[in-house]
C-alpha positions, 0 to 999 in steps of 0.5 A, spaced: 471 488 549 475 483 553 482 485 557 486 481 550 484 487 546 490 490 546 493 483 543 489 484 537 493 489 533 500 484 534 496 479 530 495 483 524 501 486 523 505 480 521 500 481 515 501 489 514 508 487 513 507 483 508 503 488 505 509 493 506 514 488 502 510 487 496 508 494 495 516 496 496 516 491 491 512 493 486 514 501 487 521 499 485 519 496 479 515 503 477 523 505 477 526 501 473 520 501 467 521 509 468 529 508 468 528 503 462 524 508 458 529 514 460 535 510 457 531 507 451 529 514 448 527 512 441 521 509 445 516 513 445 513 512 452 509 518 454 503 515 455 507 509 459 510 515 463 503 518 464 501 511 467 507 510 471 506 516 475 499 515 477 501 507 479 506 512 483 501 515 486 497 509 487 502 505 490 505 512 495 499 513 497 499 505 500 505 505 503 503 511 507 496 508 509 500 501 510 506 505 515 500 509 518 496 502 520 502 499 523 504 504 526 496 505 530 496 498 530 503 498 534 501 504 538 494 501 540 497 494 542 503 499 546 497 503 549 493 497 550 497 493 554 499 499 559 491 501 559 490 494 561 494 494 567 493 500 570 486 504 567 482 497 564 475 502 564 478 505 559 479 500 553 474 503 548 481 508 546 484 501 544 478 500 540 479 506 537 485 506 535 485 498 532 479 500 528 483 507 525 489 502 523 483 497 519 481 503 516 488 506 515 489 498 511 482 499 507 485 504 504 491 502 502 487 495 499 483 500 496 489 504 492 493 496 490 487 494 487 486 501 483 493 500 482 492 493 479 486 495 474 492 501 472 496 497 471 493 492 466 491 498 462 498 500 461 500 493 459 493 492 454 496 498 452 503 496 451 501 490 447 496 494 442 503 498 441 507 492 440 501 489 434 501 496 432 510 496 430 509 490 428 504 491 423 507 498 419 
């Protein structure tokens, strides 16, 4: 591990905030199919409403994971680069620190993915029910 360490996790964030927005995103969406099901309620969506939660879940938990990588990616680029001046025997902290906020965003990854596949059997299901209106 070179001096520079400390610089990597600056280098990664920009890519974690994008992460960040688009989940944001895509929780807020959550919402309003929820607000669209709560003013609709000659739509029978308990099952859509079971979906939504669980996405919830997956997306909640991505957010969190992504918040706590920038945040132990910040705190080791910080750590590292104070380290670096005064203690530089001591970086192995840093590369710790780096590698909890890489797995910290694997995690996150992980849960949009789960995420993505969730949603797809929620919109599968929605059009089996619009064929099934459509058909009676």
């Amino acid at each position: 591990m070179g001096n520079e360490i400390w610089l990597t996790p600056i280098l990664i964030l920009p890519g974690v905030a994008l992460l960040i927005i688009s989940t944001a995103n895509r929780f807020g969406e959550i919402q309003r199919e929820f607000h669209h099901l709560l003013n609709h309620p000659e739509f029978h969506g308990e099952i859509i409403a079971r979906f939504l939660v669980k996405r919830s879940r997956y997306y909640r938990d991505a957010l969190v994971s992504l918040y706590l990588s920038v945040l132990l990616f910040s705190f080791a680029s910080l750590l590292g680069g104070v380290i670096n001046f005064l203690f530089p025997k001591v970086l192995w902290l840093i590369g710790t620190l780096i590698l909890l906020g890489i797995f910290s965003l694997s995690f996150a990854t992980i849960q949009l993915l789960r995420e993505s596949r969730l949603s797809l059997t929620v919109i599968e299901d929605q059009a089996k029910q619009l064929q099934g209106s459509q058909e009676a």
